[in-house]
C-alpha positions in Angstrom: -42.9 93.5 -65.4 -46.5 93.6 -66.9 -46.9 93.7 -71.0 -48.8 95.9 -72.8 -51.2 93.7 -73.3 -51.8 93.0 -69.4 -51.5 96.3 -68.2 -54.3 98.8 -69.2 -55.7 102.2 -68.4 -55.8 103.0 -64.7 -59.0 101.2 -63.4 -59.7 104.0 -60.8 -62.6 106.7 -61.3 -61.4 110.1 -63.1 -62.0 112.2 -60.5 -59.6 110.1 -58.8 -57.0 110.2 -61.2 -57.0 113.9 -61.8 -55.6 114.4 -58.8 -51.6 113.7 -58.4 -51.9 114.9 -54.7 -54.6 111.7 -54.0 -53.6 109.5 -51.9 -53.8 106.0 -52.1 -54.2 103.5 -50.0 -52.5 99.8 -50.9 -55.6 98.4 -52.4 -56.0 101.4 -54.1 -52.7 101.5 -55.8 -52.5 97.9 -56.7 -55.9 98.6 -58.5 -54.4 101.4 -60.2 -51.2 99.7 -61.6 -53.8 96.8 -62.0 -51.3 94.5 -60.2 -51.8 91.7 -57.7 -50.7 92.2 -54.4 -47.9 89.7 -54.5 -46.5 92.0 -57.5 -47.2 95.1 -55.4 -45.1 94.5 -52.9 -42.3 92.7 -54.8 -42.1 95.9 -57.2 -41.7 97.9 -53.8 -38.9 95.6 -52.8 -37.4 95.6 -56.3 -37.6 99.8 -55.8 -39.9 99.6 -58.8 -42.7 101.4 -56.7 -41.4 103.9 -54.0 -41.7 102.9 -50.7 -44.9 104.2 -49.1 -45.4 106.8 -46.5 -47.0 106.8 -43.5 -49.9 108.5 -41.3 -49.3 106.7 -37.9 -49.4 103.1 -38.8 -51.0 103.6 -42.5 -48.7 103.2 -45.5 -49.5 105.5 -48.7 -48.8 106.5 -52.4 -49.4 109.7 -53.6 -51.0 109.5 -57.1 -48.5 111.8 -58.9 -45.7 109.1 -57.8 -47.4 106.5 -59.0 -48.0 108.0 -62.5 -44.5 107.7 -63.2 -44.5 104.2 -62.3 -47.9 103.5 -64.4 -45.5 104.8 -67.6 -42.9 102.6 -66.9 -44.5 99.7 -66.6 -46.5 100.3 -69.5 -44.2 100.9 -71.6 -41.4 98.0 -70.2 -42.3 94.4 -71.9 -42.3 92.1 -69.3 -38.8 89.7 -68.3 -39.8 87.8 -65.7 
């Protein structure tokens, strides 16, 4: 998992982030864990990130789930 020192504030706009019923799209997530993709999906295989959820064939995060995996991976040095 990410350090500190890799992993900083969410990089999307505030109006975005004040909303924990957003949702987010992959690119959208992965920009605000500020994680590569490869790391994206490997955390969602791992059960790190929840699984997304769908409209039709679109997978997505809602923000509010993703804030609890922002904290953790903040505040979890990495091991890998």
């Amino acid at each position: 998992m990410p350090s500190e020192s890799i992993l900083q504030t969410p990089s999307l706009p505030p109006e975005i982030c004040a909303d924990s019923g957003r949702i987010l799209r992959a690119q959208q997530a992965m920009q605000y864990l500020n994680i590569s993709r490869n790391t994206f999906y490997r955390y969602i295989k791992r059960g790190i990130i929840p699984a997304p959820r769908y409209r039709g064939r679109t997978p997505f995060w809602r923000l509010g789930d993703l804030r609890g995996v922002y904290a953790n991976l903040s505040a979890t040095p990495e091991t890998d």
